[in-house]
C-alpha positions in Angstrom: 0.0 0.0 0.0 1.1 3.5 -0.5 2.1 6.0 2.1 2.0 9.4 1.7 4.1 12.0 3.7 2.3 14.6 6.2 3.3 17.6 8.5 1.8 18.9 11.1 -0.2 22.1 9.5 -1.6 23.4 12.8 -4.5 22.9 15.4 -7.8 24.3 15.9 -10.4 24.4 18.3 -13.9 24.6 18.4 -15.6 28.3 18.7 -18.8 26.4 20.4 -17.7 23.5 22.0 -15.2 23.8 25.1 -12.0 21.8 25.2 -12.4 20.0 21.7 -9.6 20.3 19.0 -8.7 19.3 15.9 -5.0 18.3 14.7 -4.9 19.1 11.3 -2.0 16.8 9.0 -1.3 17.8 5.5 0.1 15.5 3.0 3.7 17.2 1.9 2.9 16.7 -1.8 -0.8 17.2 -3.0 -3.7 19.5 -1.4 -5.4 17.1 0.9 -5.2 17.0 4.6 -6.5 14.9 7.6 -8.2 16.2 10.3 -7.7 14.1 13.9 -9.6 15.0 17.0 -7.3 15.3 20.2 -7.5 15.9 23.6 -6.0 19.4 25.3 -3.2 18.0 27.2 -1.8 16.6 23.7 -2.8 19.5 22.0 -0.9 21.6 24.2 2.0 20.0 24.0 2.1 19.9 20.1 1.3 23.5 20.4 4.8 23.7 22.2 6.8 21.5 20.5 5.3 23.5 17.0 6.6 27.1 19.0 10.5 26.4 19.5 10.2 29.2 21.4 8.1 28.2 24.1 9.9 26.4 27.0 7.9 24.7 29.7 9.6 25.3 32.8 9.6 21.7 34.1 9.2 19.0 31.2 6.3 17.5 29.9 5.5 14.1 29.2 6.6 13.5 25.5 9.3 15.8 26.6 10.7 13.2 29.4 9.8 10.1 26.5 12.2 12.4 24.7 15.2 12.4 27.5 14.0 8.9 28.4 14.6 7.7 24.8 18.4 9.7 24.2 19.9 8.2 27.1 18.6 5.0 26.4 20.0 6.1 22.8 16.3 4.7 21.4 15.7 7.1 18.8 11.9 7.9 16.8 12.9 7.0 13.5 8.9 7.6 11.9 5.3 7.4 12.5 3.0 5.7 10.6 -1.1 6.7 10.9 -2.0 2.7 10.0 -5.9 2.5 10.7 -8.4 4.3 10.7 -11.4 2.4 12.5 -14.8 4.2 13.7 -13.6 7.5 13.5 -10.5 6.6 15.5 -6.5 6.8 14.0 -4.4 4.1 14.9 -0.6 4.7 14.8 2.8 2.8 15.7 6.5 4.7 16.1 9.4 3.0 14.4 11.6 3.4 16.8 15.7 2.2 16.3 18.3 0.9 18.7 21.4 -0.5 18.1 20.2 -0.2 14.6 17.3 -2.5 15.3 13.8 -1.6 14.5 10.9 -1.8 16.8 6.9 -1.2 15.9 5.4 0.3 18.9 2.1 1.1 19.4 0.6 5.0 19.9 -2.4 6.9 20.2 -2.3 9.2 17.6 -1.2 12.4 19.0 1.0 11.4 21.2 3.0 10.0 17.9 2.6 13.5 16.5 3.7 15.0 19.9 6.9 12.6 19.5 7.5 12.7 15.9 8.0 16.9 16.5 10.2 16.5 19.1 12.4 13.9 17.5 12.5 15.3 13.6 10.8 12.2 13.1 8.6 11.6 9.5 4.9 10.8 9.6 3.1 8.8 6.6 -0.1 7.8 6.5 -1.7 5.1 3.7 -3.3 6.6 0.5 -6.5 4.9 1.8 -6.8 6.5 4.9 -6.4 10.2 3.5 -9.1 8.9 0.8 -11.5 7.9 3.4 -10.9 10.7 5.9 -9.2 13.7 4.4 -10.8 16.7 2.7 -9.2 19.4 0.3 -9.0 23.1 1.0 -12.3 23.8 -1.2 -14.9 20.9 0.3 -18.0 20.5 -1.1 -21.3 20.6 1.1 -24.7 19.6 -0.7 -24.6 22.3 -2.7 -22.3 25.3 -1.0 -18.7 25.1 -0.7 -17.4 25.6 2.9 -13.8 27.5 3.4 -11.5 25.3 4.9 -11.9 27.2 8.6 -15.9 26.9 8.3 -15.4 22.9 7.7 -12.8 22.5 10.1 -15.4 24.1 12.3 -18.3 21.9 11.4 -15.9 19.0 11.9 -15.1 19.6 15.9 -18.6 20.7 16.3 -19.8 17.1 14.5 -17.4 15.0 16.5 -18.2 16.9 19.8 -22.3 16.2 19.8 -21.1 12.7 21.1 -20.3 14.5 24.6 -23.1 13.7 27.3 -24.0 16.5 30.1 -23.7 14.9 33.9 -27.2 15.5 34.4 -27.7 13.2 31.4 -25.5 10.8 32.9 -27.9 10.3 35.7 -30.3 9.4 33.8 -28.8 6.5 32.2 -29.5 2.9 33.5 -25.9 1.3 34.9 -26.1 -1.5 32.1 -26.1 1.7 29.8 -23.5 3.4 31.9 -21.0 0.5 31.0 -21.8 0.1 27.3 -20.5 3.8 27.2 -17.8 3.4 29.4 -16.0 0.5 27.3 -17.1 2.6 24.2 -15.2 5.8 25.6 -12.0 3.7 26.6 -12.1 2.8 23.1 -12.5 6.2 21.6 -9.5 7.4 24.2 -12.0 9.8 25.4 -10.6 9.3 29.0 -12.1 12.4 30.7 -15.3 11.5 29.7 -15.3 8.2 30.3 -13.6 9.2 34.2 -17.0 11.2 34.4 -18.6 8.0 33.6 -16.9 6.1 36.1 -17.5 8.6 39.0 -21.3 8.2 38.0 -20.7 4.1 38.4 -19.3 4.6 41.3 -22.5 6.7 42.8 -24.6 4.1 42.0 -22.8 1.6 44.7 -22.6 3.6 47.4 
């Protein structure tokens, strides 16, 4: 299968919905990009290692994988965007030792986070950018949105899955699970802590 180079063009957030962005990748040869949603602990520290002039006063985590890895002499040689499964990006780091390889497995932005830090190359498979990317001029029905306005419409689609804690109450604990394994999945930890605590409610 054929990969296809991207860099990291930037991040945006959403103007209505609080604490949702969107990592947006760009393939280094063509006009098509791929949008990934992201939590704001790993878009903050993308934000960082994208401003070389920003320096954290004590380090953060991909920035102590970083000092973990050189004195270990394990080194980031690429990252590869490999699935792409409900929504969700599934990534591996090639890392190098010794000059042997190793596949190991990443959420998605913390192998962005990495890949900036080390110089490192990311690819992604034609397939997946067919699937999930968009070009800057994307056709809705019969308008054309700017590439902000879909960016926009993107976080704001992907954020209607967030449930309220009054809602939360409401749901039966057999429901209360089903979304709890369906949020570890999606790596939407925060919400699916909120989850927990409402579990955890129910058995006092």
């Amino acid at each position: 299968m054929k990969l296809i180079q991207l860099t990291v063009k930037g991040i945006s957030y959403s103007e209505t919905q609080t604490g949702a962005y969107v990592l947006i990748l760009s393939e280094t040869k063509g006009d098509r990009k791929l949008p990934v949603i992201i939590g704001g602990f790993e878009a903050q520290s993308i934000a960082i290692a994208l401003e070389h002039e920003v320096k954290p006063s004590r380090p953060l985590t991909h920035d102590l994988f970083k000092s973990f890895g050189e004195r270990f002499e394990i080194a980031v040689k690429q990252v590869i965007i490999h699935k792409l499964v409900d929504g969700i990006f599934y990534a591996s780091l090639i890392c190098e030792r010794d000059k042997i390889e190793e596949i190991i497995d990443s959420r998605t932005s913390d192998a962005i986070a990495l890949s900036l830090r080390y110089n490192a190359p990311i690819y992604t498979y034609d397939s997946i950018l067919k699937k999930a990317g968009f070009t800057a001029a994307v056709s809705s029905g019969e308008k054309k949105l700017s590439e902000d306005n879909w960016i926009q419409n993107f976080v704001t689609e992907q954020s209607k899955n967030t449930i309220t804690l009054e809602e939360l109450s409401e749901l039966s604990v057999r429901k209360l699970r089903d979304l709890l394994s369906t949020l570890v999945l999606q790596e939407n930890y925060e919400k699916a802590a909120q989850v927990r605590d409402e579990l955890s409610k129910r058995k006092r």
